[in-house]
C-alpha positions as CSV (number, residue, x, y, z in Angstrom):
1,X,148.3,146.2,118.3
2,X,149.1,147.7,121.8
3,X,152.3,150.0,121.3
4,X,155.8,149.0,122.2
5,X,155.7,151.1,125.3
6,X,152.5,149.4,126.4
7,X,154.1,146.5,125.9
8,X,156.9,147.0,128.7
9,X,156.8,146.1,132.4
10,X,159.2,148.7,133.8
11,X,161.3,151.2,132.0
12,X,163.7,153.5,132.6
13,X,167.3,155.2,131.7
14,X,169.8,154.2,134.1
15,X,173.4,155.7,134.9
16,X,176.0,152.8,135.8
17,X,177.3,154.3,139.5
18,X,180.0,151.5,140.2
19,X,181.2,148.3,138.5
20,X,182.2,145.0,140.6
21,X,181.8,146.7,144.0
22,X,183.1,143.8,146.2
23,X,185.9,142.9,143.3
24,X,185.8,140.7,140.4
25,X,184.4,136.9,140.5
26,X,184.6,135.9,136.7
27,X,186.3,136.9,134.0
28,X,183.4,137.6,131.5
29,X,181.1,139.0,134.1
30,X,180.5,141.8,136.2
31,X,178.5,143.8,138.7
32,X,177.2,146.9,137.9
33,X,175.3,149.2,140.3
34,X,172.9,152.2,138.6
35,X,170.7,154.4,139.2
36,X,167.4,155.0,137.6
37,X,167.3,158.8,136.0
38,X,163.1,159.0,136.1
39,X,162.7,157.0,138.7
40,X,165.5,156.5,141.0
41,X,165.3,153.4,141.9
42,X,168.5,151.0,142.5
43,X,169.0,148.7,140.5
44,X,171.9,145.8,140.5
45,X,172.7,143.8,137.1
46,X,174.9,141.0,136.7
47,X,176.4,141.1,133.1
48,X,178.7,139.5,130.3
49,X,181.1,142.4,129.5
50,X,182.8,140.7,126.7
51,X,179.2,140.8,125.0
52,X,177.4,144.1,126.1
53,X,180.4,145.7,127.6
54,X,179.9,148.6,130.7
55,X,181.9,151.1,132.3
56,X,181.4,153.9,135.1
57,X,179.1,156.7,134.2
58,X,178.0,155.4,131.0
59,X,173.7,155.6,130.4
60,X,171.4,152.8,129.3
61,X,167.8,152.4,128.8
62,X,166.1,149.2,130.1
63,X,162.9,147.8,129.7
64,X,161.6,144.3,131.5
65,X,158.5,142.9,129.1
66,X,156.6,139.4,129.4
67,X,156.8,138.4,126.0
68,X,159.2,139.7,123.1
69,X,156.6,139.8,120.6
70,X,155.6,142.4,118.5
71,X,151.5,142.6,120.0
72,X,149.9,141.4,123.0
73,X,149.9,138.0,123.0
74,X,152.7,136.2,125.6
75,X,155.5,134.3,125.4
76,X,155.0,131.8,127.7
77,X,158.6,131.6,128.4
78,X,159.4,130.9,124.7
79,X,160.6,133.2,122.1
80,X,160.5,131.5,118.5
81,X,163.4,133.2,116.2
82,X,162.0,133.3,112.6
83,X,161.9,136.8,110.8
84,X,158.9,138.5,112.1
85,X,159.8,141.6,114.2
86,X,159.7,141.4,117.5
87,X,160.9,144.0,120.8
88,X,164.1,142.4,120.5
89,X,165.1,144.3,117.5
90,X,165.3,147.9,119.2
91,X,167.9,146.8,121.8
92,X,171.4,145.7,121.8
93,X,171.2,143.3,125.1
94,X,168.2,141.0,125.6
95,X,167.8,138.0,128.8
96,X,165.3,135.7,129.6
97,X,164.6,135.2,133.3
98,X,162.5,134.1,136.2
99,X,161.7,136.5,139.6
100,X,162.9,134.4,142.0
101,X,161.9,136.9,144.8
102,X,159.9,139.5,145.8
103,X,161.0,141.5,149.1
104,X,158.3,144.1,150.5
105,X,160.2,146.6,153.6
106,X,159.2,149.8,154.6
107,X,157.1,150.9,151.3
108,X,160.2,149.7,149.4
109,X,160.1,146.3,147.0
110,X,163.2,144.8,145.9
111,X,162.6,142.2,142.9
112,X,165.1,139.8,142.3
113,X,165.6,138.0,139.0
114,X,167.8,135.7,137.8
115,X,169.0,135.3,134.3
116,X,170.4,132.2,133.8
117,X,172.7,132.7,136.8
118,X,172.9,136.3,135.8
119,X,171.1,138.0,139.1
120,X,169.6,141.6,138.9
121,X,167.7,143.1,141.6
122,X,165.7,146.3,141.3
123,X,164.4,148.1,144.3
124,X,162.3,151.1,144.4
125,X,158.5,152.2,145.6
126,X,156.5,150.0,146.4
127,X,153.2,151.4,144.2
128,X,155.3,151.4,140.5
129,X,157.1,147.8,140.9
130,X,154.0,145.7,142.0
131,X,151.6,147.7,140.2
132,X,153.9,146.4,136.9
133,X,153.1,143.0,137.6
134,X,156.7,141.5,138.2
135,X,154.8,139.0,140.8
136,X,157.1,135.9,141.9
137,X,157.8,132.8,139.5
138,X,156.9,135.2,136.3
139,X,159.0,134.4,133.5
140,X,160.2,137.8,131.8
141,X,162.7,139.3,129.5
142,X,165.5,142.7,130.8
143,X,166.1,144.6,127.4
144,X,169.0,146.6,127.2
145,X,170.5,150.0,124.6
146,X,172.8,152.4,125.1
């Protein structure tokens, strides 16, 4: 069994720099902006605050994986809830998405997600976001903790 590390995509501890830049849209819902502590990069996360609530300054560790379960084998898109343990039992947050585009500019790539409607984009170096394979139209799953 690869370890859960090996398991994960991208990951990273991220500080929450501002919340709803250009001002509220919906009521459960909001922007938050962050920067990567290890890596840098940028990364902008559309989130329900009533569930997972954030605020300015406050740290979180996220992890983007293929497959929520607890070896190597993928998802497929699926994630059957049953009471074998799976990576979803070391965070607080979890999403299911699909990269909906990849943008490549000046040995920057931005990858854009969306999560049910919830959009995140993550931009940083080039080598360390395509060499993680989050290629466009893969299905994957954003794991959050505090």
């Amino acid at each position: 069994m690869a370890s859960r590390h090996q398991q994960y995509l991208f990951e990273d501890i991220f500080e929450v720099k501002a919340k709803d830049p250009q001002g509220k849209k919906f009521e459960k819902v909001s922007r938050i902006v962050c920067e990567a502590i290890t890596t840098g990069f940028e990364l902008i996360l559309d989130i329900n605050t009533q569930l997972y609530p954030m605020e300015l300054g406050n740290r979180f560790s996220l992890c983007l994986a293929r497959t929520l379960n607890d070896g190597s084998t993928t998802s497929a898109g699926q994630y059957i809830q049953n009471r074998e343990s799976s990576l979803a039992d070391g965070f607080d947050y979890v999403m299911h998405g699909t990269i909906y585009r990849v943008e490549e500019k000046e040995g920057q790539v931005a990858v854009y997600v969306s999560y049910g409607g919830l959009l995140m984009r993550l931009k940083g170096n080039r080598s360390s976001l395509l060499k993680a394979g989050l290629d466009l139209d893969a299905n994957i799953y954003l794991l959050l903790r505090k």
